[in-house]
C-alpha positions as a Python dict, from the first residue, in 0.01 Angstrom:
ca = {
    (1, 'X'): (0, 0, 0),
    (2, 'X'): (289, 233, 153),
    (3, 'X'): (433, 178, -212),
    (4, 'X'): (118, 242, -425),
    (5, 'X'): (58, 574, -241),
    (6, 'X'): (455, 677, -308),
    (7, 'X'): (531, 679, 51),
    (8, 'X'): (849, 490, -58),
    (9, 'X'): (1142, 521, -303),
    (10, 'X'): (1237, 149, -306),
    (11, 'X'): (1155, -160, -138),
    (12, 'X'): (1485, -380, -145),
    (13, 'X'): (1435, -780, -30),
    (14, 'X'): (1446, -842, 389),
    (15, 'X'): (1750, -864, 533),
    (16, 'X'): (1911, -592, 247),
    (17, 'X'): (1807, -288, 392),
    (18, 'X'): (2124, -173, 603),
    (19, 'X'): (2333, -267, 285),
    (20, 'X'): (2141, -64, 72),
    (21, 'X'): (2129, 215, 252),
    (22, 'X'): (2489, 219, 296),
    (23, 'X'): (2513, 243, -121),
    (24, 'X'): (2296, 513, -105),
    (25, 'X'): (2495, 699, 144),
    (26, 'X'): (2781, 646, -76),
    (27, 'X'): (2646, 757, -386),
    (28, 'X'): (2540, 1085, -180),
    (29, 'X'): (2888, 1110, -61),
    (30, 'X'): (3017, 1097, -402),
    (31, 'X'): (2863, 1460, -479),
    (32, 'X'): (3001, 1755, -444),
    (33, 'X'): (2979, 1863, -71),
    (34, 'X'): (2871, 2205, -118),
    (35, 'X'): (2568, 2057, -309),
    (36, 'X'): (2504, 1766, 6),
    (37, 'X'): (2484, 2031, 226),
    (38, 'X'): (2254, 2268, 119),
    (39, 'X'): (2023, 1990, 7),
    (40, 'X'): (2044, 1878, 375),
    (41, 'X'): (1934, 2201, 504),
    (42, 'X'): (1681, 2251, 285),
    (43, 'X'): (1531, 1909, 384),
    (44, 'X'): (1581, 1973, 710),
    (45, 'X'): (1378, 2315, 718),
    (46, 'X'): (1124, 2155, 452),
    (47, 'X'): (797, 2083, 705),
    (48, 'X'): (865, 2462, 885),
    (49, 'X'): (859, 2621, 560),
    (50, 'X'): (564, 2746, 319),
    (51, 'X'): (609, 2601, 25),
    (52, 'X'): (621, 2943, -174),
    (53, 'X'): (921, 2997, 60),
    (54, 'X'): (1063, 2625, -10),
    (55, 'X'): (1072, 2703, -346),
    (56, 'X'): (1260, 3058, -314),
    (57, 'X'): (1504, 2890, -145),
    (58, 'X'): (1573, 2620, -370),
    (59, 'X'): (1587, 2830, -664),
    (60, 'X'): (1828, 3069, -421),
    (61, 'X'): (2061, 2762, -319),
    (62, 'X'): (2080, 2645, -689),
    (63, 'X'): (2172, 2996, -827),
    (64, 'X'): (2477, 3021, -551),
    (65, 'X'): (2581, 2650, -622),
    (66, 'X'): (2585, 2659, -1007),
    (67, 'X'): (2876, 2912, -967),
    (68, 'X'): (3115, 2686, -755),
    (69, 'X'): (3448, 2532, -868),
    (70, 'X'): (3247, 2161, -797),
    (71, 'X'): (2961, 2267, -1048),
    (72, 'X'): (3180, 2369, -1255),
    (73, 'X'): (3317, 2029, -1245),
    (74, 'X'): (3034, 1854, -1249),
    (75, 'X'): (2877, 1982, -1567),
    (76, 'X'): (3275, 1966, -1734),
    (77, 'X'): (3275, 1595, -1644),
    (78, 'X'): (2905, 1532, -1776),
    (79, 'X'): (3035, 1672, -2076),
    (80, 'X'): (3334, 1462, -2111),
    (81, 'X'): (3144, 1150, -2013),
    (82, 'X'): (3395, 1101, -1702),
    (83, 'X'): (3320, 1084, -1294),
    (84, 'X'): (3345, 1451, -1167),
    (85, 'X'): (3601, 1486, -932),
    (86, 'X'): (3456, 1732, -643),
    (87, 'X'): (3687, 1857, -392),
    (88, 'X'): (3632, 1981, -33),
    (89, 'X'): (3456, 1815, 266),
    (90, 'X'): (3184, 1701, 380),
    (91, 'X'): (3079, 1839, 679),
    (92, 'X'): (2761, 1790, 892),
}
C-alpha cells in the first residue's frame, strides 16, 4: 500500500536494507559537498517552511551552487562522459 501511495522510493528484499542504505549513502557522498549540504538544510527546514518559501530557497541555493568550482566540475565531467572529481569536505 505504503508503495502504491509513493510513501516509498524502493523496497529492497528483507534482510538488504542496512546494505542498501549504505550504497545510497555512498552515492550521496560521491557529490560535491557544497551541493550535500545545502540539500540537507533545505530538507531539514522543509515541514517549517511554506512552500512558496521552499521554493525561493531552492531556486536561491541552486543559483549560488551553479557558480562553484564543484559545479563547474560537475557539468565539465558530464560533458566529457567522465566521474566529476569534487573537492572539499563534507561536513555535517
Amino acid at each position: 500500500m505504503a508503495a502504491q501511495i509513493g510513501l516509498l522510493n524502493e523496497v529492497v528484499p528483507t534482510g538488504s536494507a542496512r546494505g542498501r542504505a549504505l550504497e545510497i549513502g555512498q552515492t550521496i557522498a560521491s557529490r560535491g559537498p557544497e551541493a550535500v549540504r545545502e540539500v540537507k538544510r533545505l530538507v531539514d527546514n522543509a515541514t517549517e517552511t511554506e512552500l512558496d518559501h521552499g521554493l525561493a530557497l531552492e531556486l536561491d541555493a541552486s543559483q549560488r551552487l551553479s557558480a562553484t568550482d564543484n559545479a563547474i566540475e560537475g557539468f565539465r565531467a558530464f560533458f566529457e562522459k567522465r566521474e566529476p572529481f569534487f573537492t572539499g569536505i563534507q561536513e555535517d
